[in-house]
C-alpha positions in Angstrom: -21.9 -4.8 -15.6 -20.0 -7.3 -13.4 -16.7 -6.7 -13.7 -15.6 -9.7 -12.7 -16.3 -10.6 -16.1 -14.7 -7.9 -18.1 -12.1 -9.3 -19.6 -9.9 -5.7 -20.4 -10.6 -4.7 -16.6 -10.1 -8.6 -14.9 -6.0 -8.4 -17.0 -5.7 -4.4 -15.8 -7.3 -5.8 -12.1 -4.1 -8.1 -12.2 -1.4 -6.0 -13.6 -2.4 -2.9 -11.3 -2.8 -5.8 -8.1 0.9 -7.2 -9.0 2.5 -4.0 -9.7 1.3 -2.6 -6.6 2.4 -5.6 -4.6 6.1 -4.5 -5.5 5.7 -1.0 -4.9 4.4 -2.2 -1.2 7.8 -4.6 -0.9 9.7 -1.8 -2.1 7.9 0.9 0.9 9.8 -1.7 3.3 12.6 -3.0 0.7 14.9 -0.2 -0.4 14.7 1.6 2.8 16.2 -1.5 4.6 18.5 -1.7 2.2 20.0 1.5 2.8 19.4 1.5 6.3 21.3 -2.1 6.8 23.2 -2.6 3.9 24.8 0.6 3.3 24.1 2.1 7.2 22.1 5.2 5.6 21.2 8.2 7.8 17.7 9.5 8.2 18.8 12.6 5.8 19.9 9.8 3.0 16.9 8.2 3.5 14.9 11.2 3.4 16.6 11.9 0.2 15.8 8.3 -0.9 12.4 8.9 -0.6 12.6 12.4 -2.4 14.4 11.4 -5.2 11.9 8.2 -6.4 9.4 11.5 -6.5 11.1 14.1 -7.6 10.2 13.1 -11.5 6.9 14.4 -10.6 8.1 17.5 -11.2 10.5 17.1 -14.1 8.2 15.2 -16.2 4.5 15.8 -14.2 3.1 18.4 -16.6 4.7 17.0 -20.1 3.7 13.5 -19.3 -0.3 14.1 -19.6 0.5 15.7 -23.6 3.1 12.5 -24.3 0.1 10.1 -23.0 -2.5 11.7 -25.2 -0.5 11.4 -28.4 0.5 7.7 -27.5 -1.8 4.3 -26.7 -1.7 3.8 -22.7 -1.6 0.3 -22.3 2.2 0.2 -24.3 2.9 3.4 -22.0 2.2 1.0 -19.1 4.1 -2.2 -20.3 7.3 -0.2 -21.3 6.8 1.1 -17.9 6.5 -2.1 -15.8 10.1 -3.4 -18.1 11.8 -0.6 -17.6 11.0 -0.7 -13.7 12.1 -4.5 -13.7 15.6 -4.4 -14.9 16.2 -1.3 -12.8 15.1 -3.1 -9.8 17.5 -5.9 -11.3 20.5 -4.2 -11.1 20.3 -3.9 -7.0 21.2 -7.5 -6.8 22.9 -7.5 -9.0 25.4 -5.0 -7.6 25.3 -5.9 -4.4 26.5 -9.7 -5.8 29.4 -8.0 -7.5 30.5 -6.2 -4.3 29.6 -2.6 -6.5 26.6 -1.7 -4.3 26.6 2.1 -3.4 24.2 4.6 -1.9 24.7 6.4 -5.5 23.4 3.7 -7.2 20.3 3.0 -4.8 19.2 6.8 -5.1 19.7 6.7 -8.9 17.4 3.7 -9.4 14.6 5.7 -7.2 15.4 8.5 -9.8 14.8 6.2 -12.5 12.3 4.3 -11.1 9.9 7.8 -10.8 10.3 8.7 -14.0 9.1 5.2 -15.0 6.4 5.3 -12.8 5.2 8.9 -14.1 4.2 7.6 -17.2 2.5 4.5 -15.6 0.2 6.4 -13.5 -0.4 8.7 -16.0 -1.6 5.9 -18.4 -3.5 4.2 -15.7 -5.5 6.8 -14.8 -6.7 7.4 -18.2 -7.1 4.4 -19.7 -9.8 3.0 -16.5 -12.8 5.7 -17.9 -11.7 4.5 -21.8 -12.3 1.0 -20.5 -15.3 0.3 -18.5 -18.7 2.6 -18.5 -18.9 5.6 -16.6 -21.1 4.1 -14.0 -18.8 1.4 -13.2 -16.1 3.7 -12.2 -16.7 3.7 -8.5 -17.2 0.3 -8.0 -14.1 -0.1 -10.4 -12.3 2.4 -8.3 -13.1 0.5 -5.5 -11.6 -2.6 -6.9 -8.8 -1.2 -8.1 -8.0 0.4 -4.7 -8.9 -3.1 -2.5 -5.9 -4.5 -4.5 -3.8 -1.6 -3.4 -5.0 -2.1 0.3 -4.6 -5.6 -0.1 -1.1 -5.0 -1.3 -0.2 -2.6 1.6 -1.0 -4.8 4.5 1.0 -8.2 2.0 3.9 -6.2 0.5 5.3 -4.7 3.8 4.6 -7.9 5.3 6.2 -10.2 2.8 8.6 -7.9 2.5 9.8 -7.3 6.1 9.9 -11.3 5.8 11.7 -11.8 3.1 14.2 -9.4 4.2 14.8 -11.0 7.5 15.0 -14.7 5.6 17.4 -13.9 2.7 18.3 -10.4 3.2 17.3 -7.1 2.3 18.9 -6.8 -1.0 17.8 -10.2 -2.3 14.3 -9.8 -1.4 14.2 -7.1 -4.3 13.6 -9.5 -6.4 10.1 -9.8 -5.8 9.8 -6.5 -7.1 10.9 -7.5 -10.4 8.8 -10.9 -10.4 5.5 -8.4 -10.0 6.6 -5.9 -12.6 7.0 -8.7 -15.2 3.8 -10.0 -14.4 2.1 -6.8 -14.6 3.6 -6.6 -17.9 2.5 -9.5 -19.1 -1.1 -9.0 -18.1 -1.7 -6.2 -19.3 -0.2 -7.2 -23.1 -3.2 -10.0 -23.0 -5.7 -7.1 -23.0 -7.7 -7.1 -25.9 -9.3 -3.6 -26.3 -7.5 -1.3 -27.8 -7.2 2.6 -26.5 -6.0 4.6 -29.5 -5.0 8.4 -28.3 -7.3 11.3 -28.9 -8.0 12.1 -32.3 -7.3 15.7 -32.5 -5.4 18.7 -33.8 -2.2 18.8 -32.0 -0.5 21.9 -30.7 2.4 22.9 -29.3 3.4 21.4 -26.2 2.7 24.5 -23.7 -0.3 25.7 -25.0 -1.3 21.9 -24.0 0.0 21.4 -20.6 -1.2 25.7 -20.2 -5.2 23.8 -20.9 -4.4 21.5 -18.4 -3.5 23.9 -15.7 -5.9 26.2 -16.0 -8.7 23.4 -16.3 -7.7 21.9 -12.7 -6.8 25.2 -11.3 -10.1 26.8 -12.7 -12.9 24.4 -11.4 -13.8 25.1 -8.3 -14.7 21.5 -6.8 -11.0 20.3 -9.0 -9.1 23.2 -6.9 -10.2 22.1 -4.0 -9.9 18.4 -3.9 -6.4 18.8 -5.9 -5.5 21.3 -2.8 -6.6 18.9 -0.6 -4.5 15.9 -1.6 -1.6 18.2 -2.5 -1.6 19.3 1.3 -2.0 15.8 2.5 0.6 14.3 0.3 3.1 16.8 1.9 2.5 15.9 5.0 2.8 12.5 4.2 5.8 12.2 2.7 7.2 14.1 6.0 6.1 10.9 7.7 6.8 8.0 5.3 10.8 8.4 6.3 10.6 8.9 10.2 8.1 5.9 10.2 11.1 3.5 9.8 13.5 5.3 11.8 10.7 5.5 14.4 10.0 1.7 14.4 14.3 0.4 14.3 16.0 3.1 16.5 13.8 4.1 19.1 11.4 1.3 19.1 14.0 -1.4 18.6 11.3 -3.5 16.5 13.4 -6.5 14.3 12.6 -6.3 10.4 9.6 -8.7 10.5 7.9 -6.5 13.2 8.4 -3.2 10.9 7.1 -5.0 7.9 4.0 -6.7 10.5 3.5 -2.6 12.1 3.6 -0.9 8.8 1.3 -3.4 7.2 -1.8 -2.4 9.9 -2.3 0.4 7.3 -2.9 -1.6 4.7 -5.3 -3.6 6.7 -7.3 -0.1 7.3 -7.1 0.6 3.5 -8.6 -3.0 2.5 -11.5 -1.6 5.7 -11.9 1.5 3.3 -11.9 0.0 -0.2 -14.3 -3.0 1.0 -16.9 -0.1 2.4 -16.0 3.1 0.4 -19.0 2.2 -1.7 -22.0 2.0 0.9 -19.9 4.8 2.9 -20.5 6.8 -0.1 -24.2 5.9 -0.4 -25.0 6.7 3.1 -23.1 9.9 3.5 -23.0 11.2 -0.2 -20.2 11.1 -2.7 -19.3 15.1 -1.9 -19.7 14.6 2.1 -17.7 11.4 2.4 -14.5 13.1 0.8 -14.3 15.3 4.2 -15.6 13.4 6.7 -13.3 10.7 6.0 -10.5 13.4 6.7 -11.6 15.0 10.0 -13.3 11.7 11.5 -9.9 10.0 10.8 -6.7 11.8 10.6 -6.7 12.8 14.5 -5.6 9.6 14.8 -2.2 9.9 13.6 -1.3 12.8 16.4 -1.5 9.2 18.8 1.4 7.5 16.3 4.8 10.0 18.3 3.3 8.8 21.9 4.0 4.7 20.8 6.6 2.6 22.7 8.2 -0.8 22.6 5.8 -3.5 23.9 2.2 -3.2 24.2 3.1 0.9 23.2 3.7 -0.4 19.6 -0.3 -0.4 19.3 -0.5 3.5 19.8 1.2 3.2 16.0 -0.6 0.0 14.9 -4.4 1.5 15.3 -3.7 5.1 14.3 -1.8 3.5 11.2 -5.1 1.2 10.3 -7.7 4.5 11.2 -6.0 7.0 9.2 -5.6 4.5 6.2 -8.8 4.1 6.3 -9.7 7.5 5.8 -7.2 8.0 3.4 -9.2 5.2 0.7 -12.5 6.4 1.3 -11.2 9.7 0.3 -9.4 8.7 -2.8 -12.4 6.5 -4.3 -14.2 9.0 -3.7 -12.2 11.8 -5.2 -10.2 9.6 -8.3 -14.0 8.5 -9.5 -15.0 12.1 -9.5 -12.2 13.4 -11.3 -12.4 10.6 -13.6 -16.5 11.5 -14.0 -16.4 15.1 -14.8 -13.4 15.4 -17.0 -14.0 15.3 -20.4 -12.1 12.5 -22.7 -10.1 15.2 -24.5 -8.8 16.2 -21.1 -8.4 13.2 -18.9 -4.7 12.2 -19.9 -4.0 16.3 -19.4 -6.0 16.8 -16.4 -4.4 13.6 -14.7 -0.8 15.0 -15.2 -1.6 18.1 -13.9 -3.1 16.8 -10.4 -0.4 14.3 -10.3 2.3 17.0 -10.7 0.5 19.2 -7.7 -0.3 16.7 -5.3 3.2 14.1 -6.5 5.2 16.8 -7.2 5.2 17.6 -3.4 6.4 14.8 -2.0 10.6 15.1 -2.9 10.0 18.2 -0.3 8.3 16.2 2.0 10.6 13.7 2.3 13.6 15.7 2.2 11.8 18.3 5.1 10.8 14.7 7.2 14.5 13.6 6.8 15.9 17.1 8.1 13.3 17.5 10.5 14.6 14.0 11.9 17.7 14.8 12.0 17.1 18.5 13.9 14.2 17.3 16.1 13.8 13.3 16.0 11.5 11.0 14.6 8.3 11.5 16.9 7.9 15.5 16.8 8.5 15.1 12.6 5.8 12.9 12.5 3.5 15.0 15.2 4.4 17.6 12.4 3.0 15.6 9.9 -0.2 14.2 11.5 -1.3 17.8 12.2 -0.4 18.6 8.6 -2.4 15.6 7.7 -5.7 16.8 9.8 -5.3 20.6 8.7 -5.5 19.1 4.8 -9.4 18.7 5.1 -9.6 23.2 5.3 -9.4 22.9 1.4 -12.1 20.9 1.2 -14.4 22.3 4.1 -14.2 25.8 2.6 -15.0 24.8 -1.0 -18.8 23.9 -2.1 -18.4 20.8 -1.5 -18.8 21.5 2.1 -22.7 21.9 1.3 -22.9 19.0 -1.2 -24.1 15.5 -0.7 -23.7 14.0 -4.3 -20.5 14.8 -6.6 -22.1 16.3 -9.9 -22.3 13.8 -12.8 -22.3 16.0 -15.3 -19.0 16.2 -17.2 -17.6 19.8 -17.1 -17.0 21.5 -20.4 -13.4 23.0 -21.1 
């Protein structure tokens, strides 16, 4: 089927391309904010960073029961309104002169409990929606927009910030939540929740658990991400401190640096299909990890000037390694669940490999503050590379194809 032409998948194509857009502002957005605004230190924004993911693990497990008893696509919208007029009140505070560091870390609280249920919902209503066999290439779609929106929503919002300030350029956050919303109420087909008995709420989220944790190929891929996330989110604060106090880079240039990832992941989504062709479904997922994350042990040696590249090209390779691996390992998780299970298993692997990252930020914020910004993120690249031993030791180390087969529970 051309999905171009699917009219359910063409409005969720648009609400999942303008919601990611403002998540991508945001990456560059709020952390300006509290870095210029309200002169945060790397620990505050290490904690900023935690505490938009620290929902995860409040809310991870329950969410996947909530979503199955409920229809995803009014998860989603409630989601997308709820993020907008949090995002409003920024502004708005700042404009009444009541603008605090309190009230910027309890909007990234707020705003990751919203987002919980989004991604929840997302991820399970894609399989309900399209065929089976159009999951890669929808996959694929779905994560071009999210390169697309990587490389634009730093950019635009590294812009914006430098033109009307970081606080009004927020904003644009809540312009691309309401038009998510919007698109995604125009979908037609409905996605009613499982019909089945319902049972208590931990002998639920227990099924989920021990499904992911049970399956070998499941284990090792959630392991995988888990591990890279960690390391990740030990980066994703030191990457700004990195780029405005020791590299001295202005707010357009952090926005331009930072969006030469999102350049590689647009690289990855574009190819992640004849990639997977060539090299097999099972072989890309670690390939793309130990070709490409070495990379990122360049990003501590950059420098002002033409030293700024030793961050721009390691940023575009290791996002590019990064989307091949998560086509790859979102459409097989999305292949072999079973329907009774998706909303379940989807919660669980979001609360392992999400539920790491208020640690990671909070250890990359502390590790900033002990050692500096360039040996927390040599910390994290090696973390990054080391992610790929899950993987490598599991079957799928001998696999070429991902089996197609849904597993039973």
């Amino acid at each position: 089927m051309n999905l171009t032409k699917h009219h359910g998948f063409s409005h969720l194509w648009v609400a999942q391309s303008a919601s990611q857009f403002g998540t991508y502002v945001s990456r560059v957005v709020l952390p300006l904010v509290a870095a210029t605004t309200l002169t945060a230190t790397p620990f505050e924004l290490g904690a900023l960073y935690a505490i938009q993911n620290v929902a995860f693990l409040v809310i991870g497990l329950p969410a996947g029961v909530w979503v199955d008893r409920m229809r995803p696509r009014t998860v989603m919208v409630t989601a997308d309104i709820v993020r907008a007029a949090l995002l409003a009140s920024i502004p708005l505070a700042w404009w009444a002169g009541a603008l605090t560091m309190s009230h910027l870390l309890a909007v990234g609280l707020l705003l990751g409990f919203a987002s919980v249920m989004f991604d929840v919902a997302y991820l399970s209503f894609l399989p309900a929606l399209v065929r089976p066999e159009d999951l890669m290439a929808g996959n694929a779609r779905l994560e071009t927009s999210r390169s697309v929106s990587q490389v634009a929503g730093p950019a635009a919002g590294g812009g914006l910030a430098g033109l009307l300030s970081a606080v009004n350029a927020v904003g644009i956050q809540v312009l691309c939540y309401i038009v998510s919303a919007v698109s995604l109420s125009k979908i037609r087909q409905r996605v009613e929740p499982m019909r089945r008995e319902r049972q208590p709420m931990l002998p639920e989220i227990a099924a989920g658990l021990r499904y992911v944790l049970t399956d070998p190929l499941m284990r090792a891929v959630t392991c995988c991400s888990a591990t890279f996330n960690l390391s990740y989110a030990i980066a994703s604060p030191l990457l700004v401190v990195m780029l405005v106090d020791e590299l001295k880079q202005p707010e357009w240039a952090v926005g331009a640096l930072m969006a030469a990832g999102g350049i590689g992941g647009v690289a990855g989504a574009m190819t992640s299909r004849v990639v997977a062709e060539r090299l097999g479904s099972a072989r890309v997922i670690w390939l793309a990890l130990v070709t490409c994350m070495p990379f990122g042990l360049l990003m501590p040696l950059s420098s002002s000037g033409w030293g700024v590249l030793l961050f721009a090209i390691p940023w575009f390779v290791l996002n590019y390694g990064l989307i091949l691996y998560n086509v790859a390992q979102i459409s097989f998780r999305q292949q072999e669940c079973p329907p009774e299970m998706m909303a379940r298993m989807n919660a669980t692997v979001r609360f392992l490999i999400w539920g790491v990252l208020p640690l990671g930020g909070m250890a990359g914020g502390a590790l900033g503050d002990w050692a500096g910004a360039r040996t927390g993120l040599a910390v994290a690249a090696a973390g990054m590379l080391l992610s790929a031993l899950w993987v490598l030791a599991s079957p799928l180390r001998t696999m070429r194809e991902l089996p197609a087969v849904p597993a039973t529970t």
